[in-house]
C-alpha positions as MATLAB code, in Angstrom:
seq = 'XXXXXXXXXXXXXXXXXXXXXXXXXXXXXXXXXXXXXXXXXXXXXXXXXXXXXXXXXXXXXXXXXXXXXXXXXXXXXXXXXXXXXXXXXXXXXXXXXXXXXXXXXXXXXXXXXXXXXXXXXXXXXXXXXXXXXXXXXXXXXXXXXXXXXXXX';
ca = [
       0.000    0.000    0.000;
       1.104    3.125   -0.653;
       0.188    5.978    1.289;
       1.539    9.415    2.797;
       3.747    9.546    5.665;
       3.149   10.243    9.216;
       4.898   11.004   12.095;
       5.058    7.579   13.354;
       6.958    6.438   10.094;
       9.715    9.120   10.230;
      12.346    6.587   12.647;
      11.841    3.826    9.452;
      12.264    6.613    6.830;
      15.560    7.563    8.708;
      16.785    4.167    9.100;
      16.406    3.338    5.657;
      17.868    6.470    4.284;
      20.758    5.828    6.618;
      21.428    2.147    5.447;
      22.000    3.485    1.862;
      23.860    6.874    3.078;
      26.697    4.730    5.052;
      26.957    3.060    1.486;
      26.950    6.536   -0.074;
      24.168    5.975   -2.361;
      22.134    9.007   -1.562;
      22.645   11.894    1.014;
      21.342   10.729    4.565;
      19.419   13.282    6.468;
      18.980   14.418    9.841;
      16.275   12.955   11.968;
      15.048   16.761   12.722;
      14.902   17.676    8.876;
      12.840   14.675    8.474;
      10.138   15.753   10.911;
      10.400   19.340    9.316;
       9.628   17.313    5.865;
       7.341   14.431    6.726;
       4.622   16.439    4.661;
       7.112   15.320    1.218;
       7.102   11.714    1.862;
       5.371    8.984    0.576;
       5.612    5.605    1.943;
       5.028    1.804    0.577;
       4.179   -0.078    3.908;
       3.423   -3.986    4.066;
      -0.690   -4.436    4.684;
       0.189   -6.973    7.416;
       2.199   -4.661    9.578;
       2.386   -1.087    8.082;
       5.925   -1.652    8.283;
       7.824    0.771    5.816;
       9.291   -1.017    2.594;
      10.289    1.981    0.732;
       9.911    5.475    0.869;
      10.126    9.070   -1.387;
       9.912   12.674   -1.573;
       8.418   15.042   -3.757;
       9.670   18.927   -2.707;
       8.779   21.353   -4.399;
      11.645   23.978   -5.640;
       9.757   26.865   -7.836;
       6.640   27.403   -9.687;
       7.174   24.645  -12.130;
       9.540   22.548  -10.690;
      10.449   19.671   -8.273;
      12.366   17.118   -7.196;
      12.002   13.528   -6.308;
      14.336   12.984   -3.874;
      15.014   10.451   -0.897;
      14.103    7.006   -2.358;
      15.250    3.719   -0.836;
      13.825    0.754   -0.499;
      14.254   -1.757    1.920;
      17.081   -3.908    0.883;
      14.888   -7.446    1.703;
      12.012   -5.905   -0.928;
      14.707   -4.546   -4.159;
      13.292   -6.060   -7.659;
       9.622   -6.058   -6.134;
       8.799   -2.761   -7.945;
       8.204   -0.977   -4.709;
      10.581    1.478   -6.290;
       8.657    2.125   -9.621;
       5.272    2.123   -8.086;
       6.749    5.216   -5.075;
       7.724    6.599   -8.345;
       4.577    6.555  -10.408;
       3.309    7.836   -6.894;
       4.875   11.286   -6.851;
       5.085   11.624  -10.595;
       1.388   11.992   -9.915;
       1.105   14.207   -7.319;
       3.714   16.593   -8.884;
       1.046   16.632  -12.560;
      -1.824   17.388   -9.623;
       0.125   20.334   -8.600;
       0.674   21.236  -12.280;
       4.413   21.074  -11.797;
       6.248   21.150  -15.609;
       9.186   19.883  -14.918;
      10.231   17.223  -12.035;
      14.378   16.530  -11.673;
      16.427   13.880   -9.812;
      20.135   13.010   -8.590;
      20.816   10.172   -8.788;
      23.354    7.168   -9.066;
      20.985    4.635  -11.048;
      20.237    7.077  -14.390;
      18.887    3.652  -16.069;
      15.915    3.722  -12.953;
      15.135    6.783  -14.051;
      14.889    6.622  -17.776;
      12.156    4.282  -17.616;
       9.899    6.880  -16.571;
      10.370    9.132  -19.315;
      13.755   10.757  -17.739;
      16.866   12.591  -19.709;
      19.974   13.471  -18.630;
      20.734   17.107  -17.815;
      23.994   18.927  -17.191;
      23.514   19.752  -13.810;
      24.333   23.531  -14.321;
      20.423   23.591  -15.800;
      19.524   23.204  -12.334;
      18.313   26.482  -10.261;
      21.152   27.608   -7.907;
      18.378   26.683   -5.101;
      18.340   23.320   -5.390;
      22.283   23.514   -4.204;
      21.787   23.904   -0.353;
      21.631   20.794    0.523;
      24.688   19.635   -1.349;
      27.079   22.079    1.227;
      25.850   19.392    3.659;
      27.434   16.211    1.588;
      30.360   14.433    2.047;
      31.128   14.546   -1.486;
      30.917   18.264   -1.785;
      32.126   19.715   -4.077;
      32.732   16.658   -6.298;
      29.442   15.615   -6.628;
      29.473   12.504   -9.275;
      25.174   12.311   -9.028;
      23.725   12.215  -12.303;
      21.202   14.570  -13.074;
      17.883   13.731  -14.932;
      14.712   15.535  -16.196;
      11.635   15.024  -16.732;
       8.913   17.413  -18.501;
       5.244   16.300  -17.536;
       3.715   19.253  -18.312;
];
C-alpha cells in the first residue's frame, strides 16, 4: 500500500535512508529535517504490519519545478517494484500540482529513464536546489547524475 507519511513512520524513513547513506548511495538526512519534511514523503508499507518497505519525496523547488528525492527501499524488498510504483506515486502528485518539470540526482540514471527521464547537465539546475549539497560528504565533487523530466 502506498500511502503518505506520518509522524510515526519518520524513525523507518531515517533508518532506511541511513542504510543506503553509510553506502553513499544518496545523502542521509537528519532525523530533525525529516520531521520538518514528513509532509514530502510517501511511503510503501506492508498491509500486514504497516511496516515501511520503501519510501520518497516530492519537494517542491519553484513554480514549475520539483524534485524527487530520498528514495530507498528496503534492501529485503529490491526487484519487487516498490521502487517504480513510489515513483509513479509522486510523478502523480507533482502533474496534480501542475508542476512542468520534475528533476532527480541520482546514481541509477537507467531507474530513471524508464519513466520518461533525460539526462541534464547539472548547471540547468536552479542555484536553489544547491543547499543541501554544502551538507554532503562529497561536496564539491558531486558525481550524481542529473535527470529531467517534462510532464507538463
Amino acid at each position: 500500500m502506498i500511502r503518505k507519511a506520518t509522524i510515526k513512520d519518520i524513525k523507518a524513513i531515517h533508518e532506511l535512508l541511513q542504510q543506503y547513506g553509510r553506502k553513499g548511495e544518496l545523502l542521509p538526512r537528519p532525523l530533525s529535517e525529516l520531521y520538518d519534511h514528513v509532509r514530502d514523503f510517501t511511503v510503501y508499507v506492508n498491509d500486514k504490519d504497516a511496516g515501511v518497505l520503501g519510501c520518497c519525496a516530492l519537494q517542491f523547488c519553484w513554480d514549475d519545478l520539483a524534485e524527487i528525492r530520498s528514495l530507498a527501499v528496503h534492501p529485503e524488498h529490491l526487484g519487487k517494484r516498490v521502487g517504480s510504483k513510489l515513483v509513479e506515486h509522486v510523478l502523480l502528485e507533482a502533474k496534480s500540482f501542475e508542476m512542468q518539470k520534475v528533476f532527480a540526482l541520482t546514481y541509477r540514471p537507467d531507474f530513471f529513464k524508464r519513466f520518461g527521464f533525460q539526462q541534464i547537465d547539472r548547471s540547468e539546475l536552479p542555484i536553489k536546489i544547491w543547499a543541501d549539497c554544502i551538507m554532503c560528504i562529497k561536496f564539491p565533487d558531486c558525481d550524481e547524475i542529473a535527470m529531467m523530466k517534462k510532464i507538463g
